[in-house]
ROKEKE-553018 format. One line per field, with one value per residue (C-alpha): residue number from 1; z, x negated, y negated; residue in three letters. Coordinates in steps of 0.25 Angstrom, whole numbers. Last residue first. Example, Ala and Ser with C-alpha at 12.3 -4.5 7.8 and 13.67 -1.06 7.14 Angstrom:
residues 2
i	[2 1]
Z	[29 31]
X	[-55 -49]
Y	[4 18]
aa	[SER ALA]
This chain:
residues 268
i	[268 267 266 265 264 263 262 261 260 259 258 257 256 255 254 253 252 251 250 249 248 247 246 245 244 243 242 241 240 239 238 237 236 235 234 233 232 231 230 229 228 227 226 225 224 223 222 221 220 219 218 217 216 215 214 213 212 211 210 209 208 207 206 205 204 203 202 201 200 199 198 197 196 195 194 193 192 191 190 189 188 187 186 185 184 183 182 181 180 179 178 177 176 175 174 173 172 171 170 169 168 167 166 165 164 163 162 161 160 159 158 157 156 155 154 153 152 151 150 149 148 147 146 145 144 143 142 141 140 139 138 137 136 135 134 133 132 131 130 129 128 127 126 125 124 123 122 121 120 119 118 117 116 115 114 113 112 111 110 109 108 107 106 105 104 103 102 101 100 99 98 97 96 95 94 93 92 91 90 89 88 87 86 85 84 83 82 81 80 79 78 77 76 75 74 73 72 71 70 69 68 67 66 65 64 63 62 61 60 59 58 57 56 55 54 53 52 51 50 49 48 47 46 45 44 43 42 41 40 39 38 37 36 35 34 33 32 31 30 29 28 27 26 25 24 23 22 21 20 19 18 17 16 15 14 13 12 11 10 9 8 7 6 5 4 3 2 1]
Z	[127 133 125 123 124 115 119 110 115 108 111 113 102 92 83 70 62 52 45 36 28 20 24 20 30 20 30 29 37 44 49 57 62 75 77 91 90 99 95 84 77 86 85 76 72 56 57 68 60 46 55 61 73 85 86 95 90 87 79 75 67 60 58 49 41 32 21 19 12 21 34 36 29 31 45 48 39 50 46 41 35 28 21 12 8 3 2 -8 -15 -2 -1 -14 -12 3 12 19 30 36 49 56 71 81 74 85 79 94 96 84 86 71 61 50 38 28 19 10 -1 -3 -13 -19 -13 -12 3 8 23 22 14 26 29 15 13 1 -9 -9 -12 -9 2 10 23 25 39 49 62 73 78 72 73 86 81 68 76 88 77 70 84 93 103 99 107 103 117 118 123 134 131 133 132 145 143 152 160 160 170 176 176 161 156 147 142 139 127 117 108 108 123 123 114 122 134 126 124 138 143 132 139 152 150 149 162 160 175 175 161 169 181 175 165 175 181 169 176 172 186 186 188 173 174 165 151 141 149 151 137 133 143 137 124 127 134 121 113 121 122 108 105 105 120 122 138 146 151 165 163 168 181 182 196 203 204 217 227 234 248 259 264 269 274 284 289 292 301 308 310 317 325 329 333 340]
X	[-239 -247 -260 -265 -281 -288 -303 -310 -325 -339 -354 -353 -343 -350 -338 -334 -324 -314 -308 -294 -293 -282 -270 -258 -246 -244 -252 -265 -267 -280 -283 -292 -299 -309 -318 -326 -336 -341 -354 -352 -366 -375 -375 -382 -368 -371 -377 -368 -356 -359 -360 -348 -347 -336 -323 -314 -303 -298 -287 -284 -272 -277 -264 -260 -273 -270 -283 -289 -301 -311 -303 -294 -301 -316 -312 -307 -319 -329 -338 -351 -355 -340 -343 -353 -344 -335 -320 -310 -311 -310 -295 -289 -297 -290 -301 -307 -319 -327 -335 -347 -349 -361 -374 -384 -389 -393 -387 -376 -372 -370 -360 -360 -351 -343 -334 -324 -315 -303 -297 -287 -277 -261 -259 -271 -270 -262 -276 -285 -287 -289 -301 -295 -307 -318 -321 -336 -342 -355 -363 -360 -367 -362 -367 -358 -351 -338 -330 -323 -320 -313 -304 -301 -296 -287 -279 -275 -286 -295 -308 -320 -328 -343 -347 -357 -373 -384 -394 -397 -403 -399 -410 -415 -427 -439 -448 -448 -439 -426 -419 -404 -393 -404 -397 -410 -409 -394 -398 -409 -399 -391 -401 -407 -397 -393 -408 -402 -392 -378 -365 -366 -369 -379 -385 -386 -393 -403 -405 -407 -397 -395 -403 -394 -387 -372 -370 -362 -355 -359 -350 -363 -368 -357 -354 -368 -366 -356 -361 -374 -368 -360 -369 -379 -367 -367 -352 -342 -345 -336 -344 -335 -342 -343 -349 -363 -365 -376 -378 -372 -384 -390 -388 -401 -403 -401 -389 -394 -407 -396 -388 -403 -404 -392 -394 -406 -403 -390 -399 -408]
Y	[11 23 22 34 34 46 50 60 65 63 66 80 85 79 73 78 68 73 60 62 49 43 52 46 41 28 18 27 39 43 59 60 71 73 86 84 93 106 114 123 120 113 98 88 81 83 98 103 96 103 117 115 110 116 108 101 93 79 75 60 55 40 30 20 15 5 10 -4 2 -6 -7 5 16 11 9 24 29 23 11 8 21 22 10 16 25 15 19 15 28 34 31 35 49 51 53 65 59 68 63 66 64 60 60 55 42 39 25 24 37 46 49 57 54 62 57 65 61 69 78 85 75 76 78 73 75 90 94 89 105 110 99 90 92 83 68 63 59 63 60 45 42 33 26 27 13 15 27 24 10 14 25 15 5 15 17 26 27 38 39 46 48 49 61 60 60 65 55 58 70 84 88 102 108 101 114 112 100 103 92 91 85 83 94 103 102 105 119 121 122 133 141 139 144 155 160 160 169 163 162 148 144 155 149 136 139 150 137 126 117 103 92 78 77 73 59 56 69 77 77 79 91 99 97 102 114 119 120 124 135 137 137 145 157 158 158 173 175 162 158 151 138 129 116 113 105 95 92 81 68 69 58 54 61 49 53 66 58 52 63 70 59 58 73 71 60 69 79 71]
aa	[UNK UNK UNK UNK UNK UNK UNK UNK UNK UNK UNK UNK UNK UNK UNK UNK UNK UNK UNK UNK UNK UNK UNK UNK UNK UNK UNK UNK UNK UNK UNK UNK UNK UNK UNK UNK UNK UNK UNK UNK UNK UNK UNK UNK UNK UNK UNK UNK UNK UNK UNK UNK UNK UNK UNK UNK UNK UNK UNK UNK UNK UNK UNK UNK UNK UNK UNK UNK UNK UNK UNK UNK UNK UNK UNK UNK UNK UNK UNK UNK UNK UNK UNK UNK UNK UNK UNK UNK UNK UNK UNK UNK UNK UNK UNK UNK UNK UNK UNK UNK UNK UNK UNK UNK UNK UNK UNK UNK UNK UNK UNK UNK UNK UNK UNK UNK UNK UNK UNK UNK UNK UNK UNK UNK UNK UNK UNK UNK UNK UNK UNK UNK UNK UNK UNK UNK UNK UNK UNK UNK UNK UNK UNK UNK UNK UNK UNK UNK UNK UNK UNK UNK UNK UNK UNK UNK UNK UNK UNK UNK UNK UNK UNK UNK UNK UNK UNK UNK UNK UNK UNK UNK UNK UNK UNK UNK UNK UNK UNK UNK UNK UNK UNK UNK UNK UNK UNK UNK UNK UNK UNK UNK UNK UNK UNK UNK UNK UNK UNK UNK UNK UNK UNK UNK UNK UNK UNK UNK UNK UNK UNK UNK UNK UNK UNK UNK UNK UNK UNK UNK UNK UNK UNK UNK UNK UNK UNK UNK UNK UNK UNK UNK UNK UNK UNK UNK UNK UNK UNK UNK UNK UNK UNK UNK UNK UNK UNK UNK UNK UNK UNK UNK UNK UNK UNK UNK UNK UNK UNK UNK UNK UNK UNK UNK UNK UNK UNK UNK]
């Protein structure tokens, strides 16, 4: 009897449904000198957009959560209205708070060592002129336009072709010489990069890319939709022509939570 017992209980064990893991915020040293909702929200924003793909989509509850963080409750819920307001989570009554499934992942921008690569990952967005006009050499490209008083700046928004979402904005300083052979028109149909090589007929020898991590500024808040001093990806680059001169010096920003940087090396 006792083993018939066993057997059976052995067997309704395995017949309980798999739960999905639970969701399992990311650990955070609080900086006393930063709101502590912002950076709560922070946190808790990455952890959310790099969850394992089977972890359960109910967040714990706020006493839960603000005991995990080390917060009161009321920077909690701060924080949490601040994803909410982002479209990131949902907050149900008696249910509890559900995180979308729109949220999405980062996308990766990946730098593969060649022109083409560069082209192709700035295509495919739609493109918004916001402004040109020539302007005095900003004091830290002055090493890149040796010789110039000024440069002629372009600035474009861009946005996801699905959820017109603005993703990144780009300034543009280029040589004078250059940008007089450039139609602005163009620059909505195709990224600078292609403009420069294909329509001016620039003989591009090499583009040197930086990337760092930034927090927006208030000019990037407004343009990328995020709050002001979240974390952006801030990526120059600096394109030579065939003579070692400087044509184009692009500073792109990034949102922070829908792109990563992935660079291959090949090994022959």
């Amino acid at each position: 009897m006792t083993e018939s017992h066993g057997q059976a209980g052995a067997d309704h064990a395995v017949e309980q449904p798999c739960r999905p893991p639970a969701f399992a915020p990311d650990s955070l040293v609080l900086n006393r000198k930063l709101p502590l909702w912002y950076q709560v929200s922070q946190s808790l924003r990455a952890s959310i957009l790099g969850r394992p793909q089977d972890a359960s989509a109910r967040l714990p509850t706020e006493e839960q959560l603000a005991a995990h963080y080390g917060v009161s409750v009321l920077t909690m819920r701060q924080a949490l209205k601040e994803l909410e307001t982002e479209g990131l989570i949902s907050r149900h009554r008696r249910r509890g708070t559900f995180i979308e499934p729109r949220a999405r992942r980062v996308s990766p921008v990946r730098l593969l060592g060649s022109v083409d690569a560069i082209v192709a990952q700035q295509s495919g967005e739609a493109t918004t002129v916001l402004g040109h006009g020539p302007t005095a050499v900003p004091g830290d490209l002055a090493e890149f336009f040796p010789g110039c008083s000024e440069v002629t700046c372009y600035r474009r928004l861009r946005r996801d072709g699905e959820s017109d979402e603005p993703t990144n904005w780009a300034e543009n300083a280029v040589r004078p010489d250059i940008a007089a052979r450039i139609d602005v028109a163009d620059l909505e149909r195709w990224p600078m990069t292609k403009v420069l090589r294909d329509v001016v007929g620039v003989r591009i020898s090499r583009i040197t890319d930086t990337v760092e991590a930034r927090l927006a500024d208030p000019v990037t808040a407004e343009l990328l939709q995020v709050p002001l001093l979240s974390p952006i990806l801030h990526y120059t680059g600096v394109t030579y022509d065939a003579e070692g001169q400087v044509v184009d010096v692009a500073r792109i920003r990034y949102r922070g939570d829908r792109f990563s940087f992935s660079v291959t090396v090949e090994a022959h």
